[in-house]
VOGU-3710 file (C-alpha; in Angstrom, 3 decimals, decimal comma):
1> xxxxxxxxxx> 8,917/-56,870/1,374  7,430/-53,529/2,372  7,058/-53,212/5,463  3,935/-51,316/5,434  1,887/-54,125/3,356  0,603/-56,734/6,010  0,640/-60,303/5,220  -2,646/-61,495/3,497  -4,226/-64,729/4,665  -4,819/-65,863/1,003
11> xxxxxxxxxx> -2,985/-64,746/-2,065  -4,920/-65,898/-5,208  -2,473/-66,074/-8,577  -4,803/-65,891/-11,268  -8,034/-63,427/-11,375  -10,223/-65,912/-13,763  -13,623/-67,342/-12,968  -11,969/-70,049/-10,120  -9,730/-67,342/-8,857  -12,432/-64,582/-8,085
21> xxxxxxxxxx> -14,839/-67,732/-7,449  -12,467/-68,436/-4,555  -11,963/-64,882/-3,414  -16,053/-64,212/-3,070  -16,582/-66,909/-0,694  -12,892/-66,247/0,875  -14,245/-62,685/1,242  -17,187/-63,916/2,909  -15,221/-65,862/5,184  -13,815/-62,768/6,567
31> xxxxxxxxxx> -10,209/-63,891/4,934  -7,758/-61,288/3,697  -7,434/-61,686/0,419  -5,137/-60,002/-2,745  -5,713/-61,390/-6,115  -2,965/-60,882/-8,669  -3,907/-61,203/-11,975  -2,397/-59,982/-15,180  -5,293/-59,771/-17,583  -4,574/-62,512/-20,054
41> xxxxxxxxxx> -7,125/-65,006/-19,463  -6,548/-68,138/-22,037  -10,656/-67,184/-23,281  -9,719/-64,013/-24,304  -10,678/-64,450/-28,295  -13,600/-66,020/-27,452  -17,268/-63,763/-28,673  -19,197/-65,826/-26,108  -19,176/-68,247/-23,078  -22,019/-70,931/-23,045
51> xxxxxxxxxx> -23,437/-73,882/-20,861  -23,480/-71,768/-17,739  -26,840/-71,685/-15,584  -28,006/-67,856/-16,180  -25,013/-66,718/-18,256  -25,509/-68,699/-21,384  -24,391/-66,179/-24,269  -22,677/-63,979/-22,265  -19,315/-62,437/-23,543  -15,792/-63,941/-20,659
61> xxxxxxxxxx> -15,101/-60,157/-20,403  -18,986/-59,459/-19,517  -18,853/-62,813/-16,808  -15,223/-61,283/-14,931  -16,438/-58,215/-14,697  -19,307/-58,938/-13,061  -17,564/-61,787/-10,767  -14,617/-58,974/-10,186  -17,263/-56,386/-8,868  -19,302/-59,026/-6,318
71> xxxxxxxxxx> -15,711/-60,606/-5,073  -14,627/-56,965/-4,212  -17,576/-55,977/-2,323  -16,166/-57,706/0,342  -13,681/-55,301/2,060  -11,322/-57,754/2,561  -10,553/-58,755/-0,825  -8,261/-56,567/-2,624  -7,531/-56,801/-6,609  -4,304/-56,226/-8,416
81> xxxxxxxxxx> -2,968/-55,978/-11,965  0,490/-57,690/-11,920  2,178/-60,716/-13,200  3,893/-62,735/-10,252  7,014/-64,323/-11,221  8,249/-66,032/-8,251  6,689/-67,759/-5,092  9,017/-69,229/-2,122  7,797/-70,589/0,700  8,574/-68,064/3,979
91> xxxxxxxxxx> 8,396/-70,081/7,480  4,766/-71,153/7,766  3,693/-68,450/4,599  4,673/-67,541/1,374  6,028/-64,470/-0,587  5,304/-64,023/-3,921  7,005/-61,438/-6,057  5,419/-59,753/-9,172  6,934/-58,376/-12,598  7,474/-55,091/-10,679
101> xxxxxxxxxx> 9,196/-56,314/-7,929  6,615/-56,036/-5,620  5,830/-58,348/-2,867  3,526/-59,859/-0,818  3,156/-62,441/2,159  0,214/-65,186/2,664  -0,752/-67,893/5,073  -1,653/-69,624/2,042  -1,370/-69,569/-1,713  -3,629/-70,346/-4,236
111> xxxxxxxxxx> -2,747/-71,376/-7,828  -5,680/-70,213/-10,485  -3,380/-69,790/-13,221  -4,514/-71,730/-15,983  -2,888/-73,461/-18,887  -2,156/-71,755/-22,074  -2,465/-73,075/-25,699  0,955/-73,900/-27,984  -0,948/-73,263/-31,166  0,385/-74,456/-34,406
121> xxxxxxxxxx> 2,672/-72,290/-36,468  0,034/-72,049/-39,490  -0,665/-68,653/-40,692  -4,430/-67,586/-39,685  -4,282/-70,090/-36,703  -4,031/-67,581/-34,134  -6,278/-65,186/-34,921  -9,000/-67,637/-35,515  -8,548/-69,487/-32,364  -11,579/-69,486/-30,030
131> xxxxxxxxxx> -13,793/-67,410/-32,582  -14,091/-70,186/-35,312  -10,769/-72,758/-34,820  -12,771/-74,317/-31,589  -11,594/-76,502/-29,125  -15,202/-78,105/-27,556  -17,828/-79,118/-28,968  -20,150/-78,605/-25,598  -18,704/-74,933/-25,345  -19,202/-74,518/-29,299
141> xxxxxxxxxx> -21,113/-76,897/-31,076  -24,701/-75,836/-30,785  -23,718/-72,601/-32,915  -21,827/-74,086/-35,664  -24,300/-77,144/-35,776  -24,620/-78,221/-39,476  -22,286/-76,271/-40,791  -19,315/-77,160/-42,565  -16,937/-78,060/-40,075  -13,518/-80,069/-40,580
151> xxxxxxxxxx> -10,872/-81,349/-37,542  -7,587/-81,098/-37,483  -6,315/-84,221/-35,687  -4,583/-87,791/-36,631  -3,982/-90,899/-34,954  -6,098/-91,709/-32,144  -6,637/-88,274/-30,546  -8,007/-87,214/-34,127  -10,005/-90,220/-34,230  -11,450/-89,427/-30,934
161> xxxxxxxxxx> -12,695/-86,249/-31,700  -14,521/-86,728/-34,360  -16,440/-89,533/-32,637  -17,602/-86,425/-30,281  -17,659/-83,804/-33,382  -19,613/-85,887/-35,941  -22,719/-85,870/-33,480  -23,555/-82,716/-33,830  -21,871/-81,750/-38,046  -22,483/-85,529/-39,562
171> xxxxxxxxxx> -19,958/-85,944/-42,766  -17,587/-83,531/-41,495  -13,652/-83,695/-42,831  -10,878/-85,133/-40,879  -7,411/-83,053/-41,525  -4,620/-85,086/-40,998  -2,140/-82,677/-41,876  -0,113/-85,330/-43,584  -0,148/-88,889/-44,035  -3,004/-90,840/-41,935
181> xxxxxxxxxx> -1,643/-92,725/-38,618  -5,329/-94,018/-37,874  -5,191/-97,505/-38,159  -7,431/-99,534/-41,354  -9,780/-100,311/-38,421  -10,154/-95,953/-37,764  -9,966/-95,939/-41,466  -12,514/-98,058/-41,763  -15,344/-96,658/-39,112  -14,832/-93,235/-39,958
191> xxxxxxxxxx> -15,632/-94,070/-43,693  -18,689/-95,559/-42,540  -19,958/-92,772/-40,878  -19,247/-90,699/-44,168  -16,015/-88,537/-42,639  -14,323/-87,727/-45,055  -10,093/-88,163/-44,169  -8,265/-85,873/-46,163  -4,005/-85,949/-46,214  -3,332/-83,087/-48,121
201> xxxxxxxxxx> -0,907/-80,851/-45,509  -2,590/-77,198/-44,623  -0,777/-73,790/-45,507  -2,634/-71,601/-44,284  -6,375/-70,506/-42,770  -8,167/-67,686/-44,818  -10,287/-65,614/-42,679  -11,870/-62,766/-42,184  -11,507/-61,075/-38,567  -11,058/-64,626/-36,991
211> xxxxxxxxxx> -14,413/-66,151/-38,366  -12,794/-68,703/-40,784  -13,844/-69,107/-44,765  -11,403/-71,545/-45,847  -8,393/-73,658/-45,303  -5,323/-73,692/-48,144  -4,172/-76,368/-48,849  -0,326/-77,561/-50,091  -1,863/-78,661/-53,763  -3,289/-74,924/-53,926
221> xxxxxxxxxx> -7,077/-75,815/-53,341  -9,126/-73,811/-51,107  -11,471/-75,622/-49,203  -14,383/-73,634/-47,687  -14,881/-74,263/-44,135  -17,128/-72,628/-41,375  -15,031/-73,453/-38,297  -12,488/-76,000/-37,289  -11,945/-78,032/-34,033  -8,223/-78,630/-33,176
231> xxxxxxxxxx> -7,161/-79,616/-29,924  -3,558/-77,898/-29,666  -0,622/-78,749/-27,166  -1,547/-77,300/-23,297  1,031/-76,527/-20,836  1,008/-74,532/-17,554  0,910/-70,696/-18,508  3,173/-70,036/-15,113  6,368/-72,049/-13,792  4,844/-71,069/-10,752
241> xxxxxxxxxx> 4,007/-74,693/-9,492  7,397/-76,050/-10,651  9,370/-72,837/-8,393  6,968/-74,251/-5,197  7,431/-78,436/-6,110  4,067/-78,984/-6,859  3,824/-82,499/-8,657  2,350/-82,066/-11,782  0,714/-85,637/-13,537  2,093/-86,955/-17,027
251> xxxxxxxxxx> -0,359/-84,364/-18,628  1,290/-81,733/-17,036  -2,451/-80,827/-14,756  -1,466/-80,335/-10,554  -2,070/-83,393/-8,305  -4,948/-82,137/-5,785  -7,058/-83,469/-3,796  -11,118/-83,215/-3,482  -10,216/-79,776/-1,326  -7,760/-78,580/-3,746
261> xxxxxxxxxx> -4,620/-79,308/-2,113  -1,609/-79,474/-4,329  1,625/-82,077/-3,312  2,698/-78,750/-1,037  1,553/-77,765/1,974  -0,454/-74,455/1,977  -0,729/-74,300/-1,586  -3,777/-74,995/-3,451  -4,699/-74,851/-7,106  -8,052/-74,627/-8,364
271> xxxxxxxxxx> -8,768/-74,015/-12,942  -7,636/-74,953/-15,284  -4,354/-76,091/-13,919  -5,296/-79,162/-12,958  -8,236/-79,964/-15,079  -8,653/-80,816/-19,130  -12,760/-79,660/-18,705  -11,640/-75,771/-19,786  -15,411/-74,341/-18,978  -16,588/-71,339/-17,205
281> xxxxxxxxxx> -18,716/-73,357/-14,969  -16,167/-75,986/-14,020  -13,796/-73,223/-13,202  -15,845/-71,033/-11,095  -16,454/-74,905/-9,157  -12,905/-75,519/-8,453  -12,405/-72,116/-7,231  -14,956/-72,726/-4,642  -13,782/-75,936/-3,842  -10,357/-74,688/-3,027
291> xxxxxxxxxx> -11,862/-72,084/-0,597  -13,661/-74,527/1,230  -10,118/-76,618/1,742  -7,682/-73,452/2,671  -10,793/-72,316/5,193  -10,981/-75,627/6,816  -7,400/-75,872/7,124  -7,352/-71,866/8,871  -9,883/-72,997/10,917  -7,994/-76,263/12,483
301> xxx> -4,606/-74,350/12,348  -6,710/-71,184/14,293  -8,928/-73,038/16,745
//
């Protein structure tokens, strides 16, 4: 460690909406605080961020650059662009140590990493995802209301979602990407409700910069289509909590607490990491929450 860079009372992994949530009030606490962030927040694609009090319609770029500009007005906080790619506990602290071999020391750490998305290998996936291949309806719907919308889903999970989707696009398609695993009950209600269930495997998404036009299909048919919800495979985007034993539950979110303690002493996690609600709003909450529970805990270890 350089010997010239005093230890930090907080070191927030993660510069998102929880992790500069936590730094503003941590500022305001009078904590030292360095935020590490690398720039890659999982929202990135996304044209606009809804369902949050004042900020409805803003762009995620347009909401952390305003929450990066209030949390550093506190001269305590401090911001950095790095990627941290090891934490260890150090006697009471921590040291993390970024992609540049750079390190710091904290009193405490706090996880605001987030959880990335394994999207499906099907050409035109990527590029539309969070522009018109959607993952929530409450984040999305409103604007693609009535539109011709399809899900890509099966089984129960794909069943599921269209019970939320179908509320606001009625007779939308379900994709099963292959043969049908609902059961001739699933068959059944979704048939009443006029979704159509479609087996036929998908190629490929056609697109134009993202906003989808139509999905190719394996018997060469192009069906036009407005936007998709998919709900792909989530995991934690660092191996951060696995390097400090944090227990993880069997969806792979961090244990806390209603402070937002992890399983570790001194480390708390506040995001996406441990939650499946993936909105601005939520985020910026947990962040906050977590401050409150690493300043209590100063404050009895300090007193």
């Amino acid at each position: 460690m350089n010997s010239s860079t005093p230890p930090f009372d907080v070191i927030i992994i993660g510069g998102s909406y929880a992790g500069l949530s936590a730094a503003l009030l941590l500022g305001r606490s009078l904590r030292t605080v360095l935020v590490l962030d690398n720039g890659q927040p999982a929202n990135r694609q996304t044209p606009h961020s809804h369902s949050f009090l004042t900020r409805d319609g803003e762009t995620p770029a347009q909401l952390s650059a305003i929450a990066r500009q209030q949390a550093l007005a506190y001269p305590t906080v401090q911001f950095r662009d790095a990627t941290v790619t090891k934490a260890t506990r150090s006697g009471d602290g921590f040291i993390v140590t970024t992609h540049t071999g750079e390190t710091f020391s904290a009193q405490r750490l706090l996880l605001a990493t987030g959880l990335k998305d394994v999207l499906p290998d099907l050409p035109g996936f990527a590029e539309c995802w969070g522009i018109s291949v959607l993952h929530c309806p409450f984040c999305h719907g409103y604007e693609v209301k009535d539109k011709a919308v399809g899900v890509l889903g099966n089984g129960d999970a794909g069943f599921e979602m269209v019970k939320k989707i179908q509320h606001w696009n009625p007779g939308l398609t379900l994709f099963t990407n292959g043969p049908s695993t609902l059961t001739l009950e699933q068959t059944a209600k979704l048939r009443q409700h006029g979704i159509r269930i479609l087996e036929t495997p998908i190629v490929a998404l056609q697109h134009q910069n993202g906003q989808l036009q139509a999905l190719e299909l394996a018997d060469q048919a192009a069906l036009p289509l407005d936007a998709l919800y998919a709900h792909p495979t989530l995991q934690q985007t660092s191996d951060l909590a696995g390097q400090l034993g944090c227990a993880l539950d069997e969806k792979g979110l961090m244990i806390i607490d209603g402070a937002g303690k992890t399983t570790v002493k001194g480390v708390f996690a506040a995001g996406d990491t441990h939650t499946m609600m993936r909105q601005v709003l939520v985020a910026a909450h947990s962040g906050l929450q977590a401050a409150f529970g690493i300043n209590m805990e100063l404050f009895e270890e300090n007193f």
